[in-house]
C-alpha positions as a printed Julia matrix, in Angstrom:
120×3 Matrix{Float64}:
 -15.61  -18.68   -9.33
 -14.48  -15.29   -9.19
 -16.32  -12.58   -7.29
 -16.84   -8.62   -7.49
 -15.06   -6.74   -4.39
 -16.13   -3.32   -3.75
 -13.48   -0.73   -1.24
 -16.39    1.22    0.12
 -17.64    4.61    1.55
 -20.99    4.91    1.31
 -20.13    8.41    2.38
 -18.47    8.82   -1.01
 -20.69    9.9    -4.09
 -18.49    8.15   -6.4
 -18.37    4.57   -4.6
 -22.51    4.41   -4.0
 -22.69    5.24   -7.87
 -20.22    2.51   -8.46
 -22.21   -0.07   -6.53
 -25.23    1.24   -7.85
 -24.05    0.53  -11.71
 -22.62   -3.12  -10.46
 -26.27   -3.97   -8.82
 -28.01   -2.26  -11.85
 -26.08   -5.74  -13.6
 -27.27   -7.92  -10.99
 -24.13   -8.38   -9.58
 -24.55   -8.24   -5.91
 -20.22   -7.43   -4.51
 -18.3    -8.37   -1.35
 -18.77   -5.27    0.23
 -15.52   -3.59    2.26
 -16.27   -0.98    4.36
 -12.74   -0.09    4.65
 -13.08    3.0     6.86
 -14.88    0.75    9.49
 -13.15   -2.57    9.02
  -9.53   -0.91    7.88
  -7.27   -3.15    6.07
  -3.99   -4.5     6.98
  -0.78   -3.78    5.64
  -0.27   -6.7     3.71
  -3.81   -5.78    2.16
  -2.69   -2.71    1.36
   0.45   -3.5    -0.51
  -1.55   -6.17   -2.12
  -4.18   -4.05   -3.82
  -1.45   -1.11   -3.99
  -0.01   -3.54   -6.78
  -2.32   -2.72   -9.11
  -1.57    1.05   -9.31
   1.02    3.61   -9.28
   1.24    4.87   -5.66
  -0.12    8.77   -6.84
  -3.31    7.0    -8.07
  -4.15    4.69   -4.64
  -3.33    7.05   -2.2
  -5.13   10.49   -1.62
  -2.61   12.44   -1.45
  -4.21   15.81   -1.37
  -6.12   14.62    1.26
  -5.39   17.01    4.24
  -4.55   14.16    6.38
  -1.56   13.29    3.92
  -0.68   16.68    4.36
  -0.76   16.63    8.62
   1.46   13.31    8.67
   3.79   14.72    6.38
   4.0    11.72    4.16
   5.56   11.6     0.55
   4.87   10.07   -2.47
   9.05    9.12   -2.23
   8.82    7.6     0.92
   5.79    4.32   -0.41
   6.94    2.33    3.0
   5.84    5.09    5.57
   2.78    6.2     3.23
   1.09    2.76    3.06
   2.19    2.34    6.72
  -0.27    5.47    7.19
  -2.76    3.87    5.37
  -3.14    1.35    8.1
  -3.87    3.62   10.85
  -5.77    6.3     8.8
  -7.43    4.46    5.92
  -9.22    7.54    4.4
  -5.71    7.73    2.87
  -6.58    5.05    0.27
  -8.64    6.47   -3.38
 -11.97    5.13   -3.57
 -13.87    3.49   -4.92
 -11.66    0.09   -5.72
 -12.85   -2.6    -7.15
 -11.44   -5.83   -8.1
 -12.75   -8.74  -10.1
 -10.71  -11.62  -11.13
  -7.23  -10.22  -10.4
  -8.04   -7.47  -11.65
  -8.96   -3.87   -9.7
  -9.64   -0.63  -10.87
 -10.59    2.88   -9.15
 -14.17    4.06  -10.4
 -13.39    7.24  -10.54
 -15.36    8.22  -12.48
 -18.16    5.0   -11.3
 -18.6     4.54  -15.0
 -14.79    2.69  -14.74
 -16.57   -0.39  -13.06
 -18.07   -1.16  -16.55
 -14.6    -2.04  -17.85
 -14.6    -5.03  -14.98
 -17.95   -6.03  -15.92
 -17.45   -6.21  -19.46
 -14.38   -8.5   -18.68
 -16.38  -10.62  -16.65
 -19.62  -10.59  -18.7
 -18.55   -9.53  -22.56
 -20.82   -8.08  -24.72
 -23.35   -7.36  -21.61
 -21.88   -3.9   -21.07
């Protein structure tokens, strides 16, 4: 059975209204606090596979800015993700093989309507 992951900062407007839509349809996600428990590279590159690297990483972020990192240079940018994880876009979530970033939240109901159709 698949499961509902959510890449979370409950600091971040946009993730808690993302969570908030997928408990408002009962479903109850794996929660990743990524900014406390970061991820690893090869988590990185693995959910970096779903999107261009412009959309996953923040790069206006100031702290993309600081290390000097560049959209040309993926290797050293996901590297940075690693040791400064409010690099990565958020919120992510990923259902069935599937991931998306709910921005806006409202892009979680594309996941739930292709895990629940016609409950959307």
């Amino acid at each position: 059975m698949h499961t509902f992951t959510i890449y979370h900062n409950p600091k971040c407007s946009n993730s808690r209204k993302a969570l908030e839509i997928l408990h408002s349809h009962n479903i109850n996600p794996t929660i990743i606090e990524y900014l406390k428990t970061p991820l690893n590279l090869e988590q990185i590159i693995q959910l970096r596979s779903h999107f261009d690297l412009k959309n996953f990483i923040r790069h206006n972020d100031p702290v993309f800015n600081e290390l000097k990192l560049s959209l040309e240079d993926e290797a050293s940018a996901l590297s940075a993700m690693v040791q400064e994880p409010i690099l990565m876009q958020r919120p992510i979530v990923t259902y069935a093989g599937i991931a998306v970033i709910a921005r806006p939240p409202e892009r979680v109901l594309e996941l739930i309507d292709y895990a629940m159709p016609n409950t959307v």
